[in-house]
C-alpha positions in Angstrom: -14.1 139.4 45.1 -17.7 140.9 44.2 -16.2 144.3 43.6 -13.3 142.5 41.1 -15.7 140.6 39.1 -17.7 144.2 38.8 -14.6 145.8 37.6 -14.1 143.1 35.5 -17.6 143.1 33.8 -18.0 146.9 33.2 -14.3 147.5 32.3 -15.4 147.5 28.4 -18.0 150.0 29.0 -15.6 152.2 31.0 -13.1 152.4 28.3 -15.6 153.2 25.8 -16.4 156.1 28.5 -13.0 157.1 28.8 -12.2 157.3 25.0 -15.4 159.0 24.7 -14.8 162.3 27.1 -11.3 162.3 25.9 -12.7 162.9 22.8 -15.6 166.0 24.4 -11.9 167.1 26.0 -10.2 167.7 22.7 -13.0 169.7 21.2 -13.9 171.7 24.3 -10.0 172.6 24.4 -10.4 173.5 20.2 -13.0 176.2 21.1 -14.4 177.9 23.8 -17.6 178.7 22.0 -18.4 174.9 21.0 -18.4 174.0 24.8 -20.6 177.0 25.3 -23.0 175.9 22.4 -22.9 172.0 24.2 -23.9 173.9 27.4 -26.8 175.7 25.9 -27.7 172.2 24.5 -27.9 170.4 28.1 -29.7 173.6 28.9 -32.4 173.6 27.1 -32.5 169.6 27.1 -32.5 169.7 31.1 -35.7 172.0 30.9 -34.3 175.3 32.2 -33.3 178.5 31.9 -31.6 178.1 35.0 -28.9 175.8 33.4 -27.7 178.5 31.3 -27.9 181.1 34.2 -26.9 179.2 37.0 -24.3 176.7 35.7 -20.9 176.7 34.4 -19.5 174.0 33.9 -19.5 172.1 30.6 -22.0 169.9 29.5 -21.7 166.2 31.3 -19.9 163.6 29.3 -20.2 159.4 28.9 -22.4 156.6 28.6 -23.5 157.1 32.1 -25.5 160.9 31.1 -26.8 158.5 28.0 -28.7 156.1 30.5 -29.4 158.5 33.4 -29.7 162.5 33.9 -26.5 164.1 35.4 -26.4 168.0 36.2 -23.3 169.9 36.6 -21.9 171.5 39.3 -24.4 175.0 40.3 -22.6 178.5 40.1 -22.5 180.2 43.7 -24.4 183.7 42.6 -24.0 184.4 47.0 -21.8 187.6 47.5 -18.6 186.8 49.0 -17.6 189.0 52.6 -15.5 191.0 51.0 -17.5 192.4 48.6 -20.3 193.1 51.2 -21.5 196.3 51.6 -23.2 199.2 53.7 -25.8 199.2 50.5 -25.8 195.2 50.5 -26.5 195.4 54.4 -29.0 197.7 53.9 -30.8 195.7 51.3 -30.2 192.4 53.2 -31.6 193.9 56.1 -35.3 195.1 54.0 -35.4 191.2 53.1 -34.7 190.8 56.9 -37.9 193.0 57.5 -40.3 191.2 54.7 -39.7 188.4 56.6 -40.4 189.2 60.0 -43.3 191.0 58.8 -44.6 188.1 56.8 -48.2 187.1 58.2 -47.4 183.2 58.8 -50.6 181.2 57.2 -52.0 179.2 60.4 -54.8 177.4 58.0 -52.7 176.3 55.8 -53.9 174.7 52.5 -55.5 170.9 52.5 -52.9 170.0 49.8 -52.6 165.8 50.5 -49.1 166.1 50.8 -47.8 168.6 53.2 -44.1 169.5 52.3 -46.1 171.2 49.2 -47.3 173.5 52.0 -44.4 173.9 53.8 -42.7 174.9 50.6 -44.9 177.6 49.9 -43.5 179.0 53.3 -40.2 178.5 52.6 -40.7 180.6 49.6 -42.4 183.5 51.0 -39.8 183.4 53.9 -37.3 183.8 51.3 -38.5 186.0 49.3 -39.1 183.7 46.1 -41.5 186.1 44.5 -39.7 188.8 44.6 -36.3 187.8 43.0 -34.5 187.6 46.5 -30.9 185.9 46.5 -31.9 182.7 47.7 -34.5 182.0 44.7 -31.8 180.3 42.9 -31.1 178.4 45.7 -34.5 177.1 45.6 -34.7 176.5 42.4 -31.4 174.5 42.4 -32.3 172.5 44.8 -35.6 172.0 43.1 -33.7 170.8 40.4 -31.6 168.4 41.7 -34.8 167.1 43.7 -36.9 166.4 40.4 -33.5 165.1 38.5 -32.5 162.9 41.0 -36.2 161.4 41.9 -36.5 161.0 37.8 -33.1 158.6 37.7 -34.2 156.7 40.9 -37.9 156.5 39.2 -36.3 154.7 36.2 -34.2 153.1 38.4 -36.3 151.5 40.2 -39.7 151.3 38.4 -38.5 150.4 34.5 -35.5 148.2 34.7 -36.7 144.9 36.9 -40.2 144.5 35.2 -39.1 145.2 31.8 -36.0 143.1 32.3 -38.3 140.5 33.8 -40.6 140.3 30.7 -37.9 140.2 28.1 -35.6 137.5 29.5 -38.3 135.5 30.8 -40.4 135.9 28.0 -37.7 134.9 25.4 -36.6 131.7 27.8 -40.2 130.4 27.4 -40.1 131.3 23.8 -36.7 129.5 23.4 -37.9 126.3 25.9 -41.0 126.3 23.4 -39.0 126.0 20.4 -37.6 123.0 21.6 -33.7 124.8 21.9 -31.2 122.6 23.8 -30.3 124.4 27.2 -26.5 125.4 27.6 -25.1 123.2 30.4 -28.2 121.1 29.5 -25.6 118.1 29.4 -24.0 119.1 33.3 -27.3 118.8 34.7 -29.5 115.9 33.5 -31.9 115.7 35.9 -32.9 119.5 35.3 -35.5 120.1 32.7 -34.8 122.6 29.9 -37.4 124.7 31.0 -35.5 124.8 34.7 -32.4 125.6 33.0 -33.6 128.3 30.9 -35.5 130.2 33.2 -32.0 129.8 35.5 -30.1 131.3 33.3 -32.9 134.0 32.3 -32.8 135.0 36.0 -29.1 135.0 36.6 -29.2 137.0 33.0 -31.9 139.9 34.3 -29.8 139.7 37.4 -27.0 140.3 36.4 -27.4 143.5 33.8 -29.9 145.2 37.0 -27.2 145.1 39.1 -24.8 145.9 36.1 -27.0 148.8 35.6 -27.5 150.2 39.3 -23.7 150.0 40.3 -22.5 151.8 37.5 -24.7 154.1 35.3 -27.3 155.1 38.0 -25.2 155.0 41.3 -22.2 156.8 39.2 -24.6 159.7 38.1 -26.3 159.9 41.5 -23.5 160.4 43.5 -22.4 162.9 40.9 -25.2 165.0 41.3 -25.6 164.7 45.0 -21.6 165.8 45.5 -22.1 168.9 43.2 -25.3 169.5 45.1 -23.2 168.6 48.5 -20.6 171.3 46.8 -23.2 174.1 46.1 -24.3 174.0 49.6 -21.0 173.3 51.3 -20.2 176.7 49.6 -23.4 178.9 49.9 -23.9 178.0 53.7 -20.0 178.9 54.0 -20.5 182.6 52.5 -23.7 183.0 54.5 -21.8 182.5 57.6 -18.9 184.7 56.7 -21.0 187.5 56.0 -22.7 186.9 59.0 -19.1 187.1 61.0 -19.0 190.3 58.9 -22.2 191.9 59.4 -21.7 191.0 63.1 -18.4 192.8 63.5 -19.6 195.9 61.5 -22.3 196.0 63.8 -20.3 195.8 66.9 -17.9 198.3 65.6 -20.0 200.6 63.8 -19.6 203.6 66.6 -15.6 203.6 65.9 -15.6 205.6 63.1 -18.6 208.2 64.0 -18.9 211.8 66.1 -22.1 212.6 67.8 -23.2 215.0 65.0 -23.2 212.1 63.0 -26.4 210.2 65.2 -28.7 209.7 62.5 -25.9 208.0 60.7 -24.8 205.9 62.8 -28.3 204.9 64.0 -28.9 204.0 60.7 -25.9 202.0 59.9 -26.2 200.1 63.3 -30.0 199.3 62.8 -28.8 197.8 58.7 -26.0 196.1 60.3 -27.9 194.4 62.8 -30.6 193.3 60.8 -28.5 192.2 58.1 -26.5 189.6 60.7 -29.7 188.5 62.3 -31.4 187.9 58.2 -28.1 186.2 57.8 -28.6 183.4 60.3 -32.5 183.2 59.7 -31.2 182.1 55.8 -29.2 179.7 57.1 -32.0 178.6 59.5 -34.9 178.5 56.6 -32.1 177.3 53.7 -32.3 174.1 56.2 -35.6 173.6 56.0 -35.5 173.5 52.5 -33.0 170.9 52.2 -34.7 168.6 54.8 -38.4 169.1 52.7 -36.1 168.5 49.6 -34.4 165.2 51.3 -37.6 164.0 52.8 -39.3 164.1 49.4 -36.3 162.1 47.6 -36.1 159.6 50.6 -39.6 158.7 50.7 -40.1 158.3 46.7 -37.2 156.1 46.6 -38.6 153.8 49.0 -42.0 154.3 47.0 -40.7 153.2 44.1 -39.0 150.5 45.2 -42.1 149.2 46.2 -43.9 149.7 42.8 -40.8 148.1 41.2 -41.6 145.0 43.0 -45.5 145.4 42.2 -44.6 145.9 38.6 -42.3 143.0 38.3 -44.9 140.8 40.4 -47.0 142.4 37.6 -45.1 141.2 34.9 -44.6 137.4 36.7 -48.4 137.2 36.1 -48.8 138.5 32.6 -46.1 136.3 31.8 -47.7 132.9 34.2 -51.0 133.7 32.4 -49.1 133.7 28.4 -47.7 130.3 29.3 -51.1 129.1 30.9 -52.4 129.9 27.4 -50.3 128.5 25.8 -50.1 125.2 27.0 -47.2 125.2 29.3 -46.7 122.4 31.5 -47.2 122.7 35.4 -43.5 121.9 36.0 -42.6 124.3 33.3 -44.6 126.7 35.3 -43.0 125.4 38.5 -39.4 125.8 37.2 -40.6 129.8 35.8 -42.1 130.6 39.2 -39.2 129.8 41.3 -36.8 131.3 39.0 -38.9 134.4 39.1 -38.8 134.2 43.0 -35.6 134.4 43.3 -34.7 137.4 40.9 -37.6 139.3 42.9 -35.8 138.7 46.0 -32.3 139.1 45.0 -33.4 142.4 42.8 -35.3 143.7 46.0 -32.5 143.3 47.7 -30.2 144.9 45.6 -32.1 148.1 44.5 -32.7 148.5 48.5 -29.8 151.0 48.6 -30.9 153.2 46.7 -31.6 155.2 49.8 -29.1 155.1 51.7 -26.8 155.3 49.1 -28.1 158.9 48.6 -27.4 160.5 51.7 -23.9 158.3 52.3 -22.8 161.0 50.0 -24.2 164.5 51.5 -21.9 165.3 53.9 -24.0 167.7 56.1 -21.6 167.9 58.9 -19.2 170.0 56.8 -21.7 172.9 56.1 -21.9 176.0 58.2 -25.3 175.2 59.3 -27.7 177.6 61.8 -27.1 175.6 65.0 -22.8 176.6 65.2 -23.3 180.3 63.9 -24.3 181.1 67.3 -26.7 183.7 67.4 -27.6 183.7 70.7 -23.9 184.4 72.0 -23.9 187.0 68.8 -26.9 188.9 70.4 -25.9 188.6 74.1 -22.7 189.8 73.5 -23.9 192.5 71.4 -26.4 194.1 73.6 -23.9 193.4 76.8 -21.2 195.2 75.3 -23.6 198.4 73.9 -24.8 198.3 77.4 -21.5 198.4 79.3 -20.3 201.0 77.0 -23.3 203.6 77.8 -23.1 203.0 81.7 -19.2 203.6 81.7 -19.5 206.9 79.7 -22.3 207.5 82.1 -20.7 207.2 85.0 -17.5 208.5 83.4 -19.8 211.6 82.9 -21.4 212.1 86.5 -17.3 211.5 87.8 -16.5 214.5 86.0 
């Protein structure tokens, strides 16, 4: 019944939507440069260079990108398996040597909060400084870490106090005036002020919840499933290139004599490395996402909290207006209780927030570090390189 009466209520809005991105349609499908022009637009307006390098979709559409910040899907820059290469493994497996190499800081810096320390090892591990492949992944999900804490921010910390101030304010102003209440007549024994600051209440009420179910919640689970997408498809292409680097690796004796030793030395030990650097990335891109996570799950319960301290904020400057102005103690009475129960019906609705977030990741579809099996990679590898030197051994001392 809830969800109809939503329907119901933003049904206008949504055709407005719809009429509009029909209209973005028709021009994008006039001209490929316009959309392209649009796109360097949301670039620039977004606050990166990395829009116009690392995105490429069109620019996002609708009243909902008017209210709230929405990002488009990220380009995968990872190299698919089939176009890997001896020179790519070789490469992959210098990154690999970086960062096994890399001195790890034990006294760490006395920053006050620590996942800004733990990202400054996650971007030496991963070779952020020097323009490694997975620098765009951190600055991605850097991106979508700042966007998505900036909607929940105004979310959370604008909308209830100043919807607070403006409804209640204007009920006092209108009680003031002397303005006879709507429904005054079904409910004599109310007081206008009661019946204003009712229907101020139920009016703040309704346009924060208006306002979190469709504009923010719309555009954050837009940004998280094109985040969830990104990922889903970069932890994918890690993995097959570490099934490929794995069987080169295994196999890499097939096609070589023993004049060729150095060679195949060489391509083994590139190989190898490369599969092992493969799995690490997949181990450390983890990382990042849980410091990325843990930031946006503990803001968004932050600011929920400073929402309610603003709003409580706002109950007082308001209180302390009317107590200046001469209101009554049961027109103070009637604005305190009203106020009371919008701050505990709009706690409790802008309480999802958070778990709304990660309802939409769906971690359990990525090829993550823990299923790649390494271990069973590297005991298999060094059994089998074993077995084969005893056989041709013994094969040897037989003969």
């Amino acid at each position: 019944m809830i969800g109809r009466i939503i329907n119901i209520l933003i049904m206008p809005f949504r055709a407005v939507g719809r009429l509009f991105k029909r209209s973005v349609k028709d021009v994008r499908a006039a001209g490929r440069t316009t959309a392209n022009a649009g796109s360097a637009i949301i670039a620039s307006a977004a606050g990166a260079d990395l829009l116009e390098e690392e995105y490429i979709e069109e620019p996002p559409s609708g009243i909902e990108s008017a209210l709230f910040t929405q990002l488009p899907r990220p380009r995968l820059t990872e190299k698919a398996a089939s176009e890997l290469t001896l020179e790519q493994a070789a490469d992959y497996a210098k990154n690999a040597k970086s960062f096994y190499r890399y001195g790890f800081p034990i006294f760490a810096r006395g920053d006050f909060f620590y996942e800004e320390v733990e990202q400054d090892y996650l971007n030496a591990a991963l070779g952020y400084d020097v323009n490694s492949i997975d620098r765009r992944f951190l600055e991605v999900t850097t991106l979508f870490r700042k966007t998505l804490n900036d909607n929940t921010r105004g979310m959370l910390l604008l909308w209830p106090p100043v919807l607070f101030v403006l409804f209640f304010g204007a009920a006092f102003a209108l009680q003031r005036s002397g303005a006879p209440a709507p429904f005054a007549m079904l409910a004599r024994p109310v007081s206008s002020g009661a019946m204003w600051f009712s229907i101020a209440a139920a009016s703040a009420l309704m346009i924060v919840f208006l306002v979190y179910s469709w504009p923010y919640k719309v555009v954050q689970q837009r940004n998280l499933l094109n985040l969830d997408n990104y990922i889903t498809s970069k932890f994918a292409r890690i993995n097959n290139n570490f099934q490929v680097a794995k069987r080169r690796a295994l196999n890499v004796e097939r096609d070589k004599r023993m004049t060729q030793s150095e060679q195949l030395k060489d391509e083994a030990g590139s190989w190898t490395l490369a599969y092992h650097w493969f799995a690490m990335r997949l181990f450390l891109c983890e990382l990042v996402l849980r410091n990325k996570f843990y930031q946006m799950r503990r803001n968004t319960t932050l600011y929920w909290v400073g929402g309610l301290v603003l709003t409580i904020a706002a109950f007082g400057a308001v209180a302390t207006w009317m107590a200046l102005d001469g209101a009554t103690f049961q027109t103070m009475a009637a604005m305190s209780a009203a106020a009371f129960i919008y701050l505990a019906l709009m706690a409790a609705i802008l309480r999802g927030a958070t778990s709304m977030m990660f309802r939409v990741v769906e971690s359990n579809e990525w090829s993550r570090f823990h299923i790649v099996d390494l271990d069973a990679t590297i005991r298999d590898h060094v059994g089998e390189d074993k077995l084969q030197i005893v056989t041709f051994r013994d094969r040897n001392r037989m003969e």
